[in-house]
N, C-alpha and C positions, 0 to 999 in steps of 0.2 A: 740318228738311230744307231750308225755303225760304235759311235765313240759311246752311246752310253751302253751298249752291249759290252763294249771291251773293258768299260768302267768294272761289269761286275767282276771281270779277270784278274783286275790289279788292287794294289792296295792304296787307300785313301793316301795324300799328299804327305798328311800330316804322320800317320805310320811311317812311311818311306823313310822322314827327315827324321822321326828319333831315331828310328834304326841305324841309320846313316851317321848318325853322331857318335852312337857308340862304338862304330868302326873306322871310320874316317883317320886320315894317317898312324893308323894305331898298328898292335900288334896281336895275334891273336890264334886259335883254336876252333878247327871246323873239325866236327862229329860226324863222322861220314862224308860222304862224298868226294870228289868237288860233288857241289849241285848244280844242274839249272839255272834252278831259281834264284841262284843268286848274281847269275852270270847276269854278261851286261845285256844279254837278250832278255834276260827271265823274270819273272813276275814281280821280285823283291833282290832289284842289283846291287848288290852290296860287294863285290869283288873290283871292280874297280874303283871302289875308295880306298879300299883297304892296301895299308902299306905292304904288312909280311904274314904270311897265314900258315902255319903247322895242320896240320891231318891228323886224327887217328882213326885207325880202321878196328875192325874186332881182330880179323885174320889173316895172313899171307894169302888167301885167298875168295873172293866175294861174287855174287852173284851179277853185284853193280858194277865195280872195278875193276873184276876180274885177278890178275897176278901181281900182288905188290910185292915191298920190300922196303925194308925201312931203311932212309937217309934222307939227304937234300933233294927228292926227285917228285913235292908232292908241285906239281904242276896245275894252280885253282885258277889262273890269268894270263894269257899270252904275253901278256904286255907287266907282267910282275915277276922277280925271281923267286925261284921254286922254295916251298916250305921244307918242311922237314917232317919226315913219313912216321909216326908211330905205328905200329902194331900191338894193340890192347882192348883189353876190355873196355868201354866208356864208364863202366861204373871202380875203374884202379887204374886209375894214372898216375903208378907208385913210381914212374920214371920220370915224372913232372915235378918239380918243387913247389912248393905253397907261393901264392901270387906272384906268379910267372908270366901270365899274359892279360892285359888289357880288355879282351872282350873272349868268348864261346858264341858261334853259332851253329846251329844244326838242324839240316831237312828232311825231314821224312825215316829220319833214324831212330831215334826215341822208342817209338811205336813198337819195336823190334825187340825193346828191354827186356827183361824179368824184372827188372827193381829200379823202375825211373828216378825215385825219389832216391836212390843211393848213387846213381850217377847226374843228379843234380846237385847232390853236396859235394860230390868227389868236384865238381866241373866249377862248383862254389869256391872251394879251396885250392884250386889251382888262379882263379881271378884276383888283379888287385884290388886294392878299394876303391870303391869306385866303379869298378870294372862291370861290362856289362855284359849280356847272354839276349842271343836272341833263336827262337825257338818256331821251328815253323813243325807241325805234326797232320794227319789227313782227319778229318770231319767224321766222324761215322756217318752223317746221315748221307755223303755223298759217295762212300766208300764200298768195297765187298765188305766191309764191316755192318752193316745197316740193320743187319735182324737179329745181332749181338747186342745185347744188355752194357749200356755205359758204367766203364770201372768208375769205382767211388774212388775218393781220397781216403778212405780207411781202408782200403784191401790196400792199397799203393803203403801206404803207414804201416800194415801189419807184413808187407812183403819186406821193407827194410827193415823192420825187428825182428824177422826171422832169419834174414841176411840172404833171402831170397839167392840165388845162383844162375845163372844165366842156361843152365842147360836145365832147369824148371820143366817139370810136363803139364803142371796144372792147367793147363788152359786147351792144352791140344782138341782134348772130346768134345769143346765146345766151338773152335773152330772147324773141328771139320764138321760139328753139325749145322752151324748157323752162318758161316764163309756162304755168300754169296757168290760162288765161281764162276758164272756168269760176266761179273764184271772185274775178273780177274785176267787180263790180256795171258798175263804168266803163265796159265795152269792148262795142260791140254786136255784134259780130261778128269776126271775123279780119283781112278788108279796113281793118276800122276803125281795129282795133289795131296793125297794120303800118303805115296810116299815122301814128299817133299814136307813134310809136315812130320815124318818118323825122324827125317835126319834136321831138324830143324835146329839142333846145335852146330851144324856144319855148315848148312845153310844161312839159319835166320832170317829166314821167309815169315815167318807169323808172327802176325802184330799180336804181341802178346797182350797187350790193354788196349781199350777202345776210348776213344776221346771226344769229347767236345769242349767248348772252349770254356766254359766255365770251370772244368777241371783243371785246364795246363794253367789256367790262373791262382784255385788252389794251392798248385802244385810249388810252384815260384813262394805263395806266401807262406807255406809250409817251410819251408828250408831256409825264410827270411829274408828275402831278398824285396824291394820295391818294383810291382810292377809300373813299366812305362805308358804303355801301351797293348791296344789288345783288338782283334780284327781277325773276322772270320771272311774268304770269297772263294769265289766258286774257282777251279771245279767242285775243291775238297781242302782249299790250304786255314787253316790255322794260324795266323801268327802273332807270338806275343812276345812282347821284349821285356826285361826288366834291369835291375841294376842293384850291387852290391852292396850292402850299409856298412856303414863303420858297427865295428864291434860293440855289441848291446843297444844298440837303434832299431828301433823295431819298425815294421813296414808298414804305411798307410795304404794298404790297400783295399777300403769299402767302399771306393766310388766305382772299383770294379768288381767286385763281390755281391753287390747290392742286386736285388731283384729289377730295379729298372737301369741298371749302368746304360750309357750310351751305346755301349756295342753289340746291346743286344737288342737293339729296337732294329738298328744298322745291318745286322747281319742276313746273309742269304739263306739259312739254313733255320724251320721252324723249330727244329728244338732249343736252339737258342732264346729264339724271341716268345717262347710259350713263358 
């Protein structure tokens, strides 16, 4: 009973090991964090494969991390030496060169965007060929996101042809109508979260788009990339990996698009599997 309750915490075998592939002695770019999750405790350990991992944060100073600075001091594994700290926006990595690193991965940061789909091509074009991403984002149905309307892939699509901006208000009146704060641990009250939510370029507390997995797969085949893999578990994690095509290859991705893909029968969460 105990292990198949913990089953629904982790991700299936076969997720773990692509993931793992695309990281394994490699070199690469983590979006936020360190995370968790990726640590060798956390739900999807991918830090101890990995050979050499770079950071970038949004700002000298975060809610998560607290007071950075860019150099060699981004510290993601006891037992690995330390990356190298960017300070930038995830959607302008104009201090990155074109196929630079080996894989991207990123937890629970995305969410945070104003224009995902512009910081998946920017994180496209800093990968080699080949190169892979892998993308872990929170559930709305298990989220304070939950009585918020699921972003399509045409608002994401018309947010990059507008070149969308990261200090974007559009979306504030809707979270603070429909934010479940309740199951917000962060927020101590209403007054709190209204303000936290005024300064939310400073911040970057609000999930500016609401996800479910059928989107972040979208998302990957919008920008053209091959998805690998794809897996929703509790409490709220999201994860899907994909991988780089050589130029003008176009992406087979209908076996996960498809109204009966495998992962949706699989997954914890009913909006999925409806």
């Amino acid at each position: 009973m105990v292990a198949a309750v913990r089953s629904l915490f982790l991700p299936k075998a076969a997720t773990l090991s692509v993931c793992r592939n695309l990281v394994a002695g490699r070199s690469g770019l983590e979006i936020g964090g360190p995370s968790f999750g990726f640590g060798s405790k956390g739900f999807l350990p991918l830090y101890p494969a990995i050979a050499k991992l770079d950071n970038c944060n949004f700002g000298f100073k975060t809610v998560w991390e607290g007071s950075l600075s860019e150099g060699f001091n981004f510290q993601f594994d006891p037992n690995k030496p330390k990356g190298r700290q960017y300070v930038s926006e995830a959607t302008d990595l104009n201090t990155i060169p074109d196929k630079a690193y080996d894989f991207v991965i990123s937890c629970h940061a995305l969410e945070h965007s104003a224009n995902p789909l512009r910081a998946l091509k920017e994180w496209l074009r800093i990968l080699k060929d080949d190169g892979g991403a892998v993308l872990i984002l929170p559930h709305k149905e298990a989220t304070f996101d939950h009585l918020r309307p699921v972003t399509t892939l045409q608002h994401l699509i018309e947010d990059l042809k507008r070149n969308t901006q990261e200090d974007d208000q559009t979306h504030v009146a809707e979270v603070l109508e429909l934010t479940d704060i309740d199951r917000d641990w962060a927020i101590l009250d209403s007054n709190d979260f209204r303000q936290r939510c005024a300064k939310n370029h400073e911040n970057r507390c609000i999930h500016q788009h609401v996800f479910v997995t059928s989107l972040v797969i979208q998302m990957f085949d919008y920008v053209g990339m091959q998805v690998l893999s794809a897996e929703s578990i509790r409490p709220h994690h999201i994860i899907v990996s994909a991988k780089k095509l050589p130029q003008g290859k176009i992406p087979l991705n209908e076996p996960y698009l498809k109204t009966n893909a495998s992962w949706r029968k699989n997954s914890p969460f009913n909006i999925d599997r409806a």
